[in-house]
C-alpha positions as CSV (number, residue, x, y, z in Angstrom):
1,X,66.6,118.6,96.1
2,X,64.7,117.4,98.8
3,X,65.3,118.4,102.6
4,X,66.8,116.3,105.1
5,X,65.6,116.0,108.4
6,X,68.3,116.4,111.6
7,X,68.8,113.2,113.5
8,X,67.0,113.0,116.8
9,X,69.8,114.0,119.5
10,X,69.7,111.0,122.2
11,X,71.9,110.3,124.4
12,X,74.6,108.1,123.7
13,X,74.8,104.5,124.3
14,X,77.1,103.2,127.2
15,X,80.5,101.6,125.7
16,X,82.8,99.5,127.0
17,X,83.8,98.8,130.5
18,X,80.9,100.9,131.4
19,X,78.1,98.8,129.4
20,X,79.9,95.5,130.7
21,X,79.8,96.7,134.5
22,X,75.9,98.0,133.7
23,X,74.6,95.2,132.5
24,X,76.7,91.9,133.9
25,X,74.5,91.5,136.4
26,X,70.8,91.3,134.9
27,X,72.3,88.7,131.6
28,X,73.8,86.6,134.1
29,X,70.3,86.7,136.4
30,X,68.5,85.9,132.8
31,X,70.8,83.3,132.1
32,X,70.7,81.5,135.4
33,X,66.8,81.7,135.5
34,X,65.0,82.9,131.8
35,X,63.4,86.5,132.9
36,X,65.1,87.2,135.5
37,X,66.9,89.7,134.3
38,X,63.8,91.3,132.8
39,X,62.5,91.7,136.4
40,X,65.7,93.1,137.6
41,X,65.3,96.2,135.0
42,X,61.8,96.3,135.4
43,X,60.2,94.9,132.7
44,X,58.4,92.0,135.0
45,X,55.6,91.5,132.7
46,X,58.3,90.5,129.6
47,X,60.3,88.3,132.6
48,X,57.3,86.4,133.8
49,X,56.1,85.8,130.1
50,X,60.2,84.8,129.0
51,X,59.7,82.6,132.3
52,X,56.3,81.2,131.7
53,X,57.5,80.7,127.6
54,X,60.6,78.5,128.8
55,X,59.2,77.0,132.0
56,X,56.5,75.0,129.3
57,X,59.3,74.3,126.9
58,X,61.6,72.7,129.2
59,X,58.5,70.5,130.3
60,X,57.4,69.4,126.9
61,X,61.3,68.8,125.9
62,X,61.4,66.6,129.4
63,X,58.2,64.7,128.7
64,X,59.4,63.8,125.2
65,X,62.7,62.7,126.0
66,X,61.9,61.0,128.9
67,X,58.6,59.3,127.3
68,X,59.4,58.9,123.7
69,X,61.9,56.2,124.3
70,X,62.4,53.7,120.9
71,X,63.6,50.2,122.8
72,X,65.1,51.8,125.8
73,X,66.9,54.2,124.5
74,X,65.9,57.5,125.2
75,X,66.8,60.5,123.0
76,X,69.3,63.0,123.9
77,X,69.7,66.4,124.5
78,X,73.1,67.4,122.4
79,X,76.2,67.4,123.9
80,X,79.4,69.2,122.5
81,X,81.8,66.2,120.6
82,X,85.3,67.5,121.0
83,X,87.2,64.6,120.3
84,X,87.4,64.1,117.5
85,X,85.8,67.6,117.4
86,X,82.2,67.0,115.1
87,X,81.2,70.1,114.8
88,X,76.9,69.7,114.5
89,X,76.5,68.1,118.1
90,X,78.6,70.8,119.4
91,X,77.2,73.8,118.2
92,X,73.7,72.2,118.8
93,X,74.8,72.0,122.5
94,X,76.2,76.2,122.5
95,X,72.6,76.9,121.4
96,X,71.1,74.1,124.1
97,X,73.7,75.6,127.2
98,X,71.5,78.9,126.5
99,X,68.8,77.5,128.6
100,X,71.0,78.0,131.8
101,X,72.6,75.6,134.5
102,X,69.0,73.2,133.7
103,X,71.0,72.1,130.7
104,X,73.6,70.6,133.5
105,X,70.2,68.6,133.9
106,X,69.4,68.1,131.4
107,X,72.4,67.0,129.6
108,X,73.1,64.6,133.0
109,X,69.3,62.9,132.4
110,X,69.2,62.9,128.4
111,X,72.7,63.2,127.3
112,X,76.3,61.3,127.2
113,X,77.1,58.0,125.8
114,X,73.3,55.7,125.4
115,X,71.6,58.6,124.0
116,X,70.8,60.1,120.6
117,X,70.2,63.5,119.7
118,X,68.0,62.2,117.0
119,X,66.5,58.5,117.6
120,X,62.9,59.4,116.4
121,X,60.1,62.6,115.6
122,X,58.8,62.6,119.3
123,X,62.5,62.7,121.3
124,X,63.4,65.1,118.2
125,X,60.8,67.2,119.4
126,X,62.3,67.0,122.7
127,X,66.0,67.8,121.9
128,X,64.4,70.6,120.0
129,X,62.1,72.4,123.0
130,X,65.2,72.6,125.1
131,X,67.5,74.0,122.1
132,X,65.0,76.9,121.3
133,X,64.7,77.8,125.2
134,X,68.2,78.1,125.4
135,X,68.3,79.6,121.9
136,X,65.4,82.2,122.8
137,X,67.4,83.0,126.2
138,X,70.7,83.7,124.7
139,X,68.2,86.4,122.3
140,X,66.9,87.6,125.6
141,X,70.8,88.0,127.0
142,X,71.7,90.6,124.3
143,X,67.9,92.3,124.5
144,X,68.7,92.9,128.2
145,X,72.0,94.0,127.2
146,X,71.2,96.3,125.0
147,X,68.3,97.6,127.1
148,X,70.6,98.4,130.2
149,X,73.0,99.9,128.1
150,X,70.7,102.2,125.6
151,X,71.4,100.6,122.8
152,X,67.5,99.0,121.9
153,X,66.8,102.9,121.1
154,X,69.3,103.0,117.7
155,X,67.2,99.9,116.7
156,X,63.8,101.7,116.6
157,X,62.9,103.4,113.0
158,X,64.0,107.0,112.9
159,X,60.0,108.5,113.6
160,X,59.9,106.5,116.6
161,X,63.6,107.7,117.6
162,X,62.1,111.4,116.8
163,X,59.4,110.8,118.8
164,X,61.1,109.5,121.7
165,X,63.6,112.1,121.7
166,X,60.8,115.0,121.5
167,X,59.1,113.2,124.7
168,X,61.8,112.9,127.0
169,X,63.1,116.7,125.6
170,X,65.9,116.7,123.4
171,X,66.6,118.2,120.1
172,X,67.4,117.7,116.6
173,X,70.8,118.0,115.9
């Protein structure tokens, strides 16, 4: 039979009430502005880049909707449809609300009644910048969560988890 190795002993990730009043704060900064929250824990080389990274999409998604109108009507960001409730628009719009309160903007300048999520290739590619910045945000929100709370460490491979917990001191269990 072959040996096993002992687990790495880290310390335990926070649970609960205790993770929600650790991290609240720094999701809510990355929400409101993309890196934010990245600065706040001090990783301000990741926030600038998730900053820089949505900053360019939000421009290119504003240029193409704005420009790439087909006879005056401009293409849309989307919007939720709750009555009656179409389900494609609105989840289109959860992952678009990811890019923070600039989807209030958005969705006032490019959204509503007169628009189209889909009118043609160039306002598709519009709708679609601000979706993934919102969608790569909402990744960023539970990154940030996990990092406040020590849970990114239980995602690394077990070497890298040994090696981490030999450099900061701990045992094997």
């Amino acid at each position: 039979m072959s040996e096993t190795k002992p687990l790495p002993k880290l310390p335990a990730p926070l649970r609960g009430a205790k993770a929600f009043r650790a991290s609240w704060k720094p999701v809510l900064l990355n929400w409101l502005v993309p890196g934010l929250g990245y600065v706040v824990i001090g990783e301000k080389r990741r926030g600038w880049a998730l900053f820089g990274v949505s900053a360019l999409f939000l421009l290119l998604g504003f240029l193409q909707l704005q420009f790439g109108a087909v006879d005056g009507i401009k293409g849309g960001v989307y919007v939720p449809q709750l009555s009656p409730l179409q389900w494609m628009p609105t989840l289109g719009a959860a992952a678009t609300v990811g890019a923070g309160p600039v989807y209030l903007i958005f969705g006032w300048l490019f959204g509503g009644v007169g628009t189209e999520p889909v009118r043609n290739l160039v306002q598709e590619y519009g709708a679609s910048y601000v979706m993934v910045t919102g969608l790569l945000n909402w990744l960023c929100c539970f990154d940030i969560f996990d990092r406040v709370t020590g849970r990114w460490i239980w995602r690394l491979p077990l070497d890298e988890q040994e090696e981490l917990a030999s450099r900061e001191g701990h045992e094997s269990k």
